[in-house]
VMD Tcl script that builds the backbone (N, CA, C; Angstrom):
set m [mol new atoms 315]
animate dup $m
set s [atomselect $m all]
$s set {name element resname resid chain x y z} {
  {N N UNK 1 A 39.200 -17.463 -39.950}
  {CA C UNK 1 A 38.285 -16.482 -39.450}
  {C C UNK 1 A 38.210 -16.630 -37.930}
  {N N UNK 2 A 38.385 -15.255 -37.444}
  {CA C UNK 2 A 38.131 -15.483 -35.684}
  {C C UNK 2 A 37.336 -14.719 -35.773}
  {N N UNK 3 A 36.563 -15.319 -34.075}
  {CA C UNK 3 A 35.388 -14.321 -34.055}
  {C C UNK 3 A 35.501 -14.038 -32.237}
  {N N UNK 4 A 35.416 -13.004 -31.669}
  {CA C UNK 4 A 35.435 -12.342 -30.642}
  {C C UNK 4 A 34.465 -12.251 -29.387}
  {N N UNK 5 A 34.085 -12.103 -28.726}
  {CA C UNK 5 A 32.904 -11.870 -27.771}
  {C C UNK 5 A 33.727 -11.070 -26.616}
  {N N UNK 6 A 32.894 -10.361 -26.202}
  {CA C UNK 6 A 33.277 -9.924 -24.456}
  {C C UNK 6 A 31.888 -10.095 -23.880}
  {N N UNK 7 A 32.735 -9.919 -22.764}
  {CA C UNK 7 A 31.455 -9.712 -21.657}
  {C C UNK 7 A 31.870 -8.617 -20.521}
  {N N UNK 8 A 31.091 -7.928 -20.536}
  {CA C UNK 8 A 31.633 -7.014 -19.081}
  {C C UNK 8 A 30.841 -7.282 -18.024}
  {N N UNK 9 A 31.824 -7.198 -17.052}
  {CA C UNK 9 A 30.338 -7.611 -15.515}
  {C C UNK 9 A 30.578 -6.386 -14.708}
  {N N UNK 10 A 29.678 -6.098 -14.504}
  {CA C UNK 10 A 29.181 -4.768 -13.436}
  {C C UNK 10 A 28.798 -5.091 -11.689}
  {N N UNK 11 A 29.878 -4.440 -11.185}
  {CA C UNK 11 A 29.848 -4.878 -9.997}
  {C C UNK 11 A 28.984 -3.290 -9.314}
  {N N UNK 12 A 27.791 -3.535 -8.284}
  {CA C UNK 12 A 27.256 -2.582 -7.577}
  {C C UNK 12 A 26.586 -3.146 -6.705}
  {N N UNK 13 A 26.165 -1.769 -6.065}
  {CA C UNK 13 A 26.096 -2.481 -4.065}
  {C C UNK 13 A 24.489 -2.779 -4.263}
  {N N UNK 14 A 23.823 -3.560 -3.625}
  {CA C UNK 14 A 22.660 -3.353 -3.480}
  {C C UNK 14 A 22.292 -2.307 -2.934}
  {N N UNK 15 A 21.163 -1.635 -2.751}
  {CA C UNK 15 A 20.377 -0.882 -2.658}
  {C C UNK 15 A 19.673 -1.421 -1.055}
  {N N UNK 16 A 20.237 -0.115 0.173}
  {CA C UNK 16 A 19.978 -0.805 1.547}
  {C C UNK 16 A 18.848 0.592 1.728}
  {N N UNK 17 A 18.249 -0.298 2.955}
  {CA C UNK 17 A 17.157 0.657 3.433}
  {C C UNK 17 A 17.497 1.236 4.933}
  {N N UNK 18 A 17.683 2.689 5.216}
  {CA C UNK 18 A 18.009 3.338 6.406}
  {C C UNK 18 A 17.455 2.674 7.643}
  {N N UNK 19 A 17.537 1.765 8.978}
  {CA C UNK 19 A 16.019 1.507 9.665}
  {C C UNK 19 A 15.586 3.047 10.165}
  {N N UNK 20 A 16.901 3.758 10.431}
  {CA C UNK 20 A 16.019 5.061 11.366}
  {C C UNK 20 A 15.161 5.968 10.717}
  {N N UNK 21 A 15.263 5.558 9.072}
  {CA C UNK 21 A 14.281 6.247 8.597}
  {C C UNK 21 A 12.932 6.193 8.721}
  {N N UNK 22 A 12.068 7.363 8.823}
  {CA C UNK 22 A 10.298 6.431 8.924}
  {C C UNK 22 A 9.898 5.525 7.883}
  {N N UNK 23 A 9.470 4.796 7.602}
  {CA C UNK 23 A 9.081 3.956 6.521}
  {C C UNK 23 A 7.310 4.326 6.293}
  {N N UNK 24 A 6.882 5.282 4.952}
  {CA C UNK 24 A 5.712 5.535 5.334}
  {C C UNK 24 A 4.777 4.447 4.223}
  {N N UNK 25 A 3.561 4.140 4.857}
  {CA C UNK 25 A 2.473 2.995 4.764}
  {C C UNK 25 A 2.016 3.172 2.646}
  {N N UNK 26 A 1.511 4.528 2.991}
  {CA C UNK 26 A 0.701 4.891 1.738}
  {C C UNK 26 A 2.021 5.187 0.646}
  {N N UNK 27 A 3.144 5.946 0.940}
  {CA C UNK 27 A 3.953 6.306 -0.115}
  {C C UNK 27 A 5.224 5.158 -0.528}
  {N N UNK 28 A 5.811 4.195 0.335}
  {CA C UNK 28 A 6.183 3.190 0.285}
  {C C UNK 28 A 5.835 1.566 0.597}
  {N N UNK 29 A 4.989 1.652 1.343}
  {CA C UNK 29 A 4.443 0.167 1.352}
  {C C UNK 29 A 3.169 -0.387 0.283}
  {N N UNK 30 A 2.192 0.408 0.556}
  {CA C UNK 30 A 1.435 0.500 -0.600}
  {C C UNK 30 A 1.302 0.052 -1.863}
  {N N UNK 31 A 2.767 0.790 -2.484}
  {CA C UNK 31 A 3.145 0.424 -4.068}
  {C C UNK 31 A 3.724 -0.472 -4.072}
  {N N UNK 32 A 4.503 -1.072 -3.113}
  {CA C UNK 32 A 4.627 -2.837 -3.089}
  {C C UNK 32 A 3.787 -3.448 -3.376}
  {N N UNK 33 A 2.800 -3.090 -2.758}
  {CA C UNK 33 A 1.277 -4.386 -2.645}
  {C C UNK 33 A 0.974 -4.121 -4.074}
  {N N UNK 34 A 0.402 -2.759 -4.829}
  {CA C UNK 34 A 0.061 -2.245 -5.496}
  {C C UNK 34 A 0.792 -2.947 -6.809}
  {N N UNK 35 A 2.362 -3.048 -6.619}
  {CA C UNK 35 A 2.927 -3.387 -8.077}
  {C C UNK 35 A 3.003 -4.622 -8.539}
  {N N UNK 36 A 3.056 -5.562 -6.738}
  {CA C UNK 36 A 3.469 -6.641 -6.941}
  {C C UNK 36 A 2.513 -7.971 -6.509}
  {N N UNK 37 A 1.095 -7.162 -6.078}
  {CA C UNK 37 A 0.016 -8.175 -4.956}
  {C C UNK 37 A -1.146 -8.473 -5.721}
  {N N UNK 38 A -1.706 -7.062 -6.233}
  {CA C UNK 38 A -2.904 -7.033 -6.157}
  {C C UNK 38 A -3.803 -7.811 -7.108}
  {N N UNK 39 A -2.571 -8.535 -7.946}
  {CA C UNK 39 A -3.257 -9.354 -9.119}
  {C C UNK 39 A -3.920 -10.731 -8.637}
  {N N UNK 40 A -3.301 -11.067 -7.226}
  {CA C UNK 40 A -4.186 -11.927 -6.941}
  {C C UNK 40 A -4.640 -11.289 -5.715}
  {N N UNK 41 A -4.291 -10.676 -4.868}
  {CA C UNK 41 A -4.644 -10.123 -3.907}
  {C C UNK 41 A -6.013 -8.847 -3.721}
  {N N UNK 42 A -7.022 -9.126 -4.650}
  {CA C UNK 42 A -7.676 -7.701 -5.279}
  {C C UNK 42 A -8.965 -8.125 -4.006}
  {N N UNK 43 A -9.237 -8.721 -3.750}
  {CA C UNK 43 A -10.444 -8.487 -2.690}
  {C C UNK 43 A -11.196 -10.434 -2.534}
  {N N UNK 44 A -10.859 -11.364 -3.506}
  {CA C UNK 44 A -11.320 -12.088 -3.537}
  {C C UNK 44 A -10.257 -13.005 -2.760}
  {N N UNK 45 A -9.232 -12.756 -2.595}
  {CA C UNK 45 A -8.226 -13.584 -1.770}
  {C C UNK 45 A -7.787 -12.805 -0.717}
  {N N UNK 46 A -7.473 -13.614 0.922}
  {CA C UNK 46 A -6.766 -12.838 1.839}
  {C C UNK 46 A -5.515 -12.484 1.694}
  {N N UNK 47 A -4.960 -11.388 2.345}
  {CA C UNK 47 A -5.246 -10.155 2.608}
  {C C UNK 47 A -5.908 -9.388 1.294}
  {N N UNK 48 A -6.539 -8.171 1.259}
  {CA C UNK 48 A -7.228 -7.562 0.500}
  {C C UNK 48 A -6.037 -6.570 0.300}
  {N N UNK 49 A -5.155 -6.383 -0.434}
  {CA C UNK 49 A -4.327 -5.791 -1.065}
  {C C UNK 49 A -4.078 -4.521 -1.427}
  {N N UNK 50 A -5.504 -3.841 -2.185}
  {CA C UNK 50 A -5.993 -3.033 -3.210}
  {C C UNK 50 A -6.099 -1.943 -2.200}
  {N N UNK 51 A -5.615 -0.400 -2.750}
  {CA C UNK 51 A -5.655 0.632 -2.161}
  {C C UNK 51 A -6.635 0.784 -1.224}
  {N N UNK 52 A -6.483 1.549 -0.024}
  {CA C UNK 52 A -7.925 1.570 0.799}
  {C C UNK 52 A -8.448 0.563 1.978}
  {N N UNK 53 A -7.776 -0.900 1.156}
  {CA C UNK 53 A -7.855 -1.996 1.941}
  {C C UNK 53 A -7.056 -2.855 3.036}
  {N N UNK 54 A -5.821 -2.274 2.407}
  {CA C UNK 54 A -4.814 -3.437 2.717}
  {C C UNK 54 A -4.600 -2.830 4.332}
  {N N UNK 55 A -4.522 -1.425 4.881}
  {CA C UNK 55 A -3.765 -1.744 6.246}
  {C C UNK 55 A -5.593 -2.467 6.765}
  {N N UNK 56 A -6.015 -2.317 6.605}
  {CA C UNK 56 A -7.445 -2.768 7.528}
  {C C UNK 56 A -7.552 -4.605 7.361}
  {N N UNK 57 A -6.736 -4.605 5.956}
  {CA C UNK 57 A -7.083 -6.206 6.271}
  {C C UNK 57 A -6.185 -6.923 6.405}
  {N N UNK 58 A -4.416 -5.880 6.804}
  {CA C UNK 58 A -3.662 -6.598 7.032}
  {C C UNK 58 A -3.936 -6.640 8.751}
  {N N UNK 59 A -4.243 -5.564 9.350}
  {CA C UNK 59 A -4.051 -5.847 10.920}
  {C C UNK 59 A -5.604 -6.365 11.737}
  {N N UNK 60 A -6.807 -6.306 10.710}
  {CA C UNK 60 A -7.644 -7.437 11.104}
  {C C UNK 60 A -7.505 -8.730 11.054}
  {N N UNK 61 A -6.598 -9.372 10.064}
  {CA C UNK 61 A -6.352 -10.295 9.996}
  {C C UNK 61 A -4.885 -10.711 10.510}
  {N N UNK 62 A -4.331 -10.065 11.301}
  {CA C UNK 62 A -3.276 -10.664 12.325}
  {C C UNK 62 A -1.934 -10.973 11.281}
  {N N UNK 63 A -1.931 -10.171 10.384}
  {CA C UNK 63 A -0.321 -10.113 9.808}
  {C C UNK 63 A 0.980 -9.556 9.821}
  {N N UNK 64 A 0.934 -8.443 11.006}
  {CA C UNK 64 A 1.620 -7.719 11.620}
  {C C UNK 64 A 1.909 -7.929 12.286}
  {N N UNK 65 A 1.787 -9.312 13.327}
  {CA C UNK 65 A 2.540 -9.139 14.430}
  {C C UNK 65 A 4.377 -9.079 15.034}
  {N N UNK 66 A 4.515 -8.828 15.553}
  {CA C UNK 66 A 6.201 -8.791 16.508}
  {C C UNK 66 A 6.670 -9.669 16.672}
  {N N UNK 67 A 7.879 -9.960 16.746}
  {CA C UNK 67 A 8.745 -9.659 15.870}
  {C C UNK 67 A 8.660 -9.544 14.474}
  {N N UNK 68 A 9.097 -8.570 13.417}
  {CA C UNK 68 A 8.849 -8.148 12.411}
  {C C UNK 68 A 9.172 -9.802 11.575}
  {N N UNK 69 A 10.267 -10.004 11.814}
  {CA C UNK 69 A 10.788 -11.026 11.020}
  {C C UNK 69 A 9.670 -12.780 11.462}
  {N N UNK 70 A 8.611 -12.197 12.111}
  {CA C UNK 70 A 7.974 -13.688 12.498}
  {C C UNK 70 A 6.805 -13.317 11.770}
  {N N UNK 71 A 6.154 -12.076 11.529}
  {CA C UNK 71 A 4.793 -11.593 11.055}
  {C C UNK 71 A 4.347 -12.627 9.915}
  {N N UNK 72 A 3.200 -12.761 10.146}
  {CA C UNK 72 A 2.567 -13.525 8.684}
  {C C UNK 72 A 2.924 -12.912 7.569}
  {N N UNK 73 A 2.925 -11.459 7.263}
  {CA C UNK 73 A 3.118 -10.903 6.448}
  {C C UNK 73 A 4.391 -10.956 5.684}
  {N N UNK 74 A 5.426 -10.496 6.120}
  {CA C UNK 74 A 6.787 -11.009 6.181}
  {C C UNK 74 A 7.511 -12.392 5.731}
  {N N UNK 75 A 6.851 -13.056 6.419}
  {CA C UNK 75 A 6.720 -14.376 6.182}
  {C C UNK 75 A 6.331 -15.200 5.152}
  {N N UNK 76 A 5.573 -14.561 4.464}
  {CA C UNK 76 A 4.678 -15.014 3.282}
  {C C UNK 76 A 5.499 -14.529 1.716}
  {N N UNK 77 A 5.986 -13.164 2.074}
  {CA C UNK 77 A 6.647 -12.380 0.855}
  {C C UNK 77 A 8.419 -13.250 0.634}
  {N N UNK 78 A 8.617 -13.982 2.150}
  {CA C UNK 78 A 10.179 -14.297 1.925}
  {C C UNK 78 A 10.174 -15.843 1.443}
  {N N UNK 79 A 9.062 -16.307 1.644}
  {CA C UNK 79 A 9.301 -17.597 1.744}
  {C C UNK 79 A 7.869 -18.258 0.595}
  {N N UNK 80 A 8.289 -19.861 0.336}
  {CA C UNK 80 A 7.509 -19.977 -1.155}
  {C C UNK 80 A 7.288 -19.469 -2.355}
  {N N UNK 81 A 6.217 -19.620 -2.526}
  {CA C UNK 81 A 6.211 -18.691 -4.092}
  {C C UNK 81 A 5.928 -17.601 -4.174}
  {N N UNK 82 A 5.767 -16.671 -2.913}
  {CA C UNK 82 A 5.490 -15.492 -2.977}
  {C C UNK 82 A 6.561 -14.490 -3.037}
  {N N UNK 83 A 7.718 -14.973 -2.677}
  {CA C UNK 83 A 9.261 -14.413 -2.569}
  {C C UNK 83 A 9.893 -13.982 -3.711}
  {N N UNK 84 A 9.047 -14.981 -4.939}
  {CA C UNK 84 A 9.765 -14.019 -6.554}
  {C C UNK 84 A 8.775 -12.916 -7.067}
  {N N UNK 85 A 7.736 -12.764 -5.856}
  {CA C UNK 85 A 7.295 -11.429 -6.682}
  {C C UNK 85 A 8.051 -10.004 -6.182}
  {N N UNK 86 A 8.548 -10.144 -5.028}
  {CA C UNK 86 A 8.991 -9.097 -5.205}
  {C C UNK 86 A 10.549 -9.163 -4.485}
  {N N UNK 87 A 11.226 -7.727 -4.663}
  {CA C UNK 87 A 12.553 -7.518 -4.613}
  {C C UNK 87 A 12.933 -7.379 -3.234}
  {N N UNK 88 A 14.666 -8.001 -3.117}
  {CA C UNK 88 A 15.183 -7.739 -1.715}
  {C C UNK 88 A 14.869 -6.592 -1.224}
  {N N UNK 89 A 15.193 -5.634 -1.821}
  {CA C UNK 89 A 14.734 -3.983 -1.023}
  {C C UNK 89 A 13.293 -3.636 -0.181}
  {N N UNK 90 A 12.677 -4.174 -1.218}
  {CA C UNK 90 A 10.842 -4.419 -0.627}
  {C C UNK 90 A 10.593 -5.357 0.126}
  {N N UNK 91 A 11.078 -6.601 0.669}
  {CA C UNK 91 A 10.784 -7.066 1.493}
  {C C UNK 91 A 11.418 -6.479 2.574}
  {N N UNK 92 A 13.098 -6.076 2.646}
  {CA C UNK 92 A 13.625 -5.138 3.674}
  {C C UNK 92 A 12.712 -3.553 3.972}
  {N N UNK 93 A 12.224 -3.055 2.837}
  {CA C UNK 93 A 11.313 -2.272 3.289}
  {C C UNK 93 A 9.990 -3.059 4.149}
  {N N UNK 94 A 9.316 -3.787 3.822}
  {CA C UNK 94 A 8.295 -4.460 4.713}
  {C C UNK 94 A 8.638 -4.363 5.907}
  {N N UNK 95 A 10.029 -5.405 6.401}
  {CA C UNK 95 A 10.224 -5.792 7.691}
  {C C UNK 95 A 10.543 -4.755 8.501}
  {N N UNK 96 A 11.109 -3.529 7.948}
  {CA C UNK 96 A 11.408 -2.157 8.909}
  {C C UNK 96 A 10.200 -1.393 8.890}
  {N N UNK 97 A 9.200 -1.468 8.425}
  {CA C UNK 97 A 8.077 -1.154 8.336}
  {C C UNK 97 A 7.114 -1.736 9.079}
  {N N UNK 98 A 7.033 -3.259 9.438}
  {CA C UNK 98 A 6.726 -3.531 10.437}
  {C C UNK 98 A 7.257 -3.807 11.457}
  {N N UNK 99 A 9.148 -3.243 11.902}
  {CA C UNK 99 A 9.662 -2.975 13.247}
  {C C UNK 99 A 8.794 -1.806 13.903}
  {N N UNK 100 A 8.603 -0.901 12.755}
  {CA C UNK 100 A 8.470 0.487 13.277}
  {C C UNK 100 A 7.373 0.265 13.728}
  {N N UNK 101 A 6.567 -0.261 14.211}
  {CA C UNK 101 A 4.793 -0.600 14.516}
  {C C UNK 101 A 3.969 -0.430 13.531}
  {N N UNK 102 A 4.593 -0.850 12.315}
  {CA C UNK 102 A 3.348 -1.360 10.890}
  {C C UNK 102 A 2.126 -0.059 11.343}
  {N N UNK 103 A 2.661 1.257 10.792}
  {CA C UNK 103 A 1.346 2.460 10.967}
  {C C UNK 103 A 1.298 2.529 9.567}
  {N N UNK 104 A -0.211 3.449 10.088}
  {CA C UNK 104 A -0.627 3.491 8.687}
  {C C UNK 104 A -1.000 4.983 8.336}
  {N N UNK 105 A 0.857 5.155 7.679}
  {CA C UNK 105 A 1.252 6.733 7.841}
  {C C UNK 105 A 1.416 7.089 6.165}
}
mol reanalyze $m
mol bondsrecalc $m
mol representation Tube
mol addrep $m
């Protein structure tokens, strides 16, 4: 008796983000926080995450700053344990999001 297996592997590109595109706050950054934050991030831990909140308590609390790639914010999503919540694309969305001057468009 033989017995068989395959495997197929699927080769595809990642998924890149335009920089010259605008990157907007509420329709793409947002649902980052939204899909991937707010379970601990809901108002009882810094930054305040939760719709309504997050650009006010990301740039009161100094997580935006310049260079994009130095921001607290940035910083926090790439590195430790905060880096498996969310995906390469979304953190590349973050960081062109806060090249563009982190608005809150």
């Amino acid at each position: 008796m033989a017995l068989f297996s395959s495997c197929e592997k699927y080769a595809f590109e990642p998924e890149t983000i335009d920089p010259g595109e605008p990157v907007l706050f509420q329709t793409q950054i947002q649902p980052v926080f939204t899909g991937n934050c707010i379970q601990c991030h809901k108002g009882s831990r810094d930054p305040d995450l939760r719709v309504g909140f997050s650009y006010a308590s990301l740039t009161e609390g100094n997580y935006l700053s310049t260079p994009a790639e130095n921001s607290k914010l940035y910083r926090q999503i790439v590195s430790g344990s905060h880096k498996a919540f969310t995906l390469d694309t979304e953190k590349q969305l973050v960081l062109i999001w806060i090249g563009q001057g982190a608005l809150n468009n």
